[in-house]
C-alpha positions in Angstrom: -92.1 150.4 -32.1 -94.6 150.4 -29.3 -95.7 147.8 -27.1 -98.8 146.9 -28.4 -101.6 143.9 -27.1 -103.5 142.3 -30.1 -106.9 144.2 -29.4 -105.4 147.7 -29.2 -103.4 146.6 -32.4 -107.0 146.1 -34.0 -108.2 149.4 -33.0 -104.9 151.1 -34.1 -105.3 149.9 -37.3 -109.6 150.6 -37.5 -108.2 153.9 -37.0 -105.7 153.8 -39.6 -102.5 154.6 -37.2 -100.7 151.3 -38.1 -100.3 149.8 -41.6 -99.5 145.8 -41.7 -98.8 145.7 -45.7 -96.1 144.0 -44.7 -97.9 141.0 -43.1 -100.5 140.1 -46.7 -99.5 137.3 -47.1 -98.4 136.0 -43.4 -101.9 134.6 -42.7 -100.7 133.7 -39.2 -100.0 136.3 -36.2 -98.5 135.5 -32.9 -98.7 137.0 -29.6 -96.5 136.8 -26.8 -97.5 138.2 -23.7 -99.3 141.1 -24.8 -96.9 141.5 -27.5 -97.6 141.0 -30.8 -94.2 139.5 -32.0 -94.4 138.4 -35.8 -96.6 137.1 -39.1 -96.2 134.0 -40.1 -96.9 131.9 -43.9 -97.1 128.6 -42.1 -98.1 127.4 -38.2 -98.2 123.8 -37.4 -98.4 121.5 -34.2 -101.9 123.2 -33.0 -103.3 120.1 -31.8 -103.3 117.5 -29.0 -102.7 113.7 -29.2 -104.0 111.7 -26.3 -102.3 108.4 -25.7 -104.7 105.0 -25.5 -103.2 101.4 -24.4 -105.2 98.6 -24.4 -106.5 95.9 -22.1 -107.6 91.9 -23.1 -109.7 90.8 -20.2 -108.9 86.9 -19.3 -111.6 84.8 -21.5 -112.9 87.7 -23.7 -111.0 87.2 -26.7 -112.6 89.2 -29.3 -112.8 92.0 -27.7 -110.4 94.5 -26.0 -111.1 97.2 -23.7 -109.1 100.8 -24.6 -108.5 103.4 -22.2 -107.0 107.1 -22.5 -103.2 107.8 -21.2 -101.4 110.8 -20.8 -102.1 113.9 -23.2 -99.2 115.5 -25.4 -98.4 118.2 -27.5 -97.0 118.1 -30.8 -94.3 121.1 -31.0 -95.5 124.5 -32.2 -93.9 124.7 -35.6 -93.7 128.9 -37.4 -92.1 128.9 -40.8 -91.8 131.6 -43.3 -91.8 134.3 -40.5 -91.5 138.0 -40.8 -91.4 141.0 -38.2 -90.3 143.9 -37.1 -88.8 143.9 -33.5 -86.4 140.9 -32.2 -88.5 139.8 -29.7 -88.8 136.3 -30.8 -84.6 136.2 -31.3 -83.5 137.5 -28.0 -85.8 134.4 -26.2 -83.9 131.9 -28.3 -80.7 133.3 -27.8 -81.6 133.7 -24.0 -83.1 129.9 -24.3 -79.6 129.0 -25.8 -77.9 130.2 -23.4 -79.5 128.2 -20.6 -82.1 131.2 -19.4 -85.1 129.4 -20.0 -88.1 131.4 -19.7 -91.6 129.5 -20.1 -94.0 132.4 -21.8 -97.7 132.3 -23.0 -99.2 133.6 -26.0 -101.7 132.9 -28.6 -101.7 132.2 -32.1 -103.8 133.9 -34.7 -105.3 132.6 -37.7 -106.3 135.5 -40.4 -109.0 136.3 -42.9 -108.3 137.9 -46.2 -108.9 141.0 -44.5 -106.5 140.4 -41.5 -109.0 139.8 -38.9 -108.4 137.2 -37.0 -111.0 134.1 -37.3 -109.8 132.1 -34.9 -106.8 131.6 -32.6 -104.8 128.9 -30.2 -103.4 129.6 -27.0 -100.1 128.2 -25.9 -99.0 127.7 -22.3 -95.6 127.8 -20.7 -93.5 127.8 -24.0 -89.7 128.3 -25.1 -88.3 128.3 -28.3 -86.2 124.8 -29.2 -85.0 125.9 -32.9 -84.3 129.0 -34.8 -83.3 128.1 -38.6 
């Protein structure tokens, strides 16, 4: 199958030279890398969750002031997946084996009619889990 980024994959299939029946009901598309790597039913973990502490001043008891801490990721969760090269594999087996190798990529979110509404980009990722 050819190497194909995610805009000339929409233009392939405006054209009618690639059909992604199998993908209807994988409302979720990832990207790595240019690569567009496999559908998903089910993406979790696109957010960010910013750490606060607090602080009582001496003599001001009924109040307490809150301040922002470090930023953290929850883990990029893909269930339900289905695809047509072992892209995805081969980094987790590599991963397993002790060659990590951080990649980017973005996540896509689909409309009935498989264009993408709105997408997530991840940073310097590597797969932790294949089940």
């Amino acid at each position: 199958m050819p190497v194909l980024g995610f805009n000339a994959l929409l233009a392939a299939v405006r054209q009618g030279g690639v059909r992604l029946d199998p993908y209807l009901s994988f409302n979720f598309l990832v990207e790595v890398e240019g690569l567009l790597v496999g559908g998903f039913s089910e993406c979790t973990g696109l957010g960010v969750e910013t750490e606060q502490f607090e602080y009582r001043e001496g003599g001001v008891n009924e109040y307490a002031h809150r301040f922002a801490g470090t930023a953290r990721n929850p883990t990029l969760v893909l269930r339900r997946g289905l695809t047509q090269i072992d892209t995805l594999w081969v980094w987790a087996e590599d991963v397993a084996r002790g060659k990590v190798q951080r990649r980017n990529g973005t996540v896509f979110l689909l409309d009935a009619g498989h264009v993408p509404v709105v997408w997530w980009n991840f940073r310097e990722a590597f797969p932790v889990r294949w089940t």
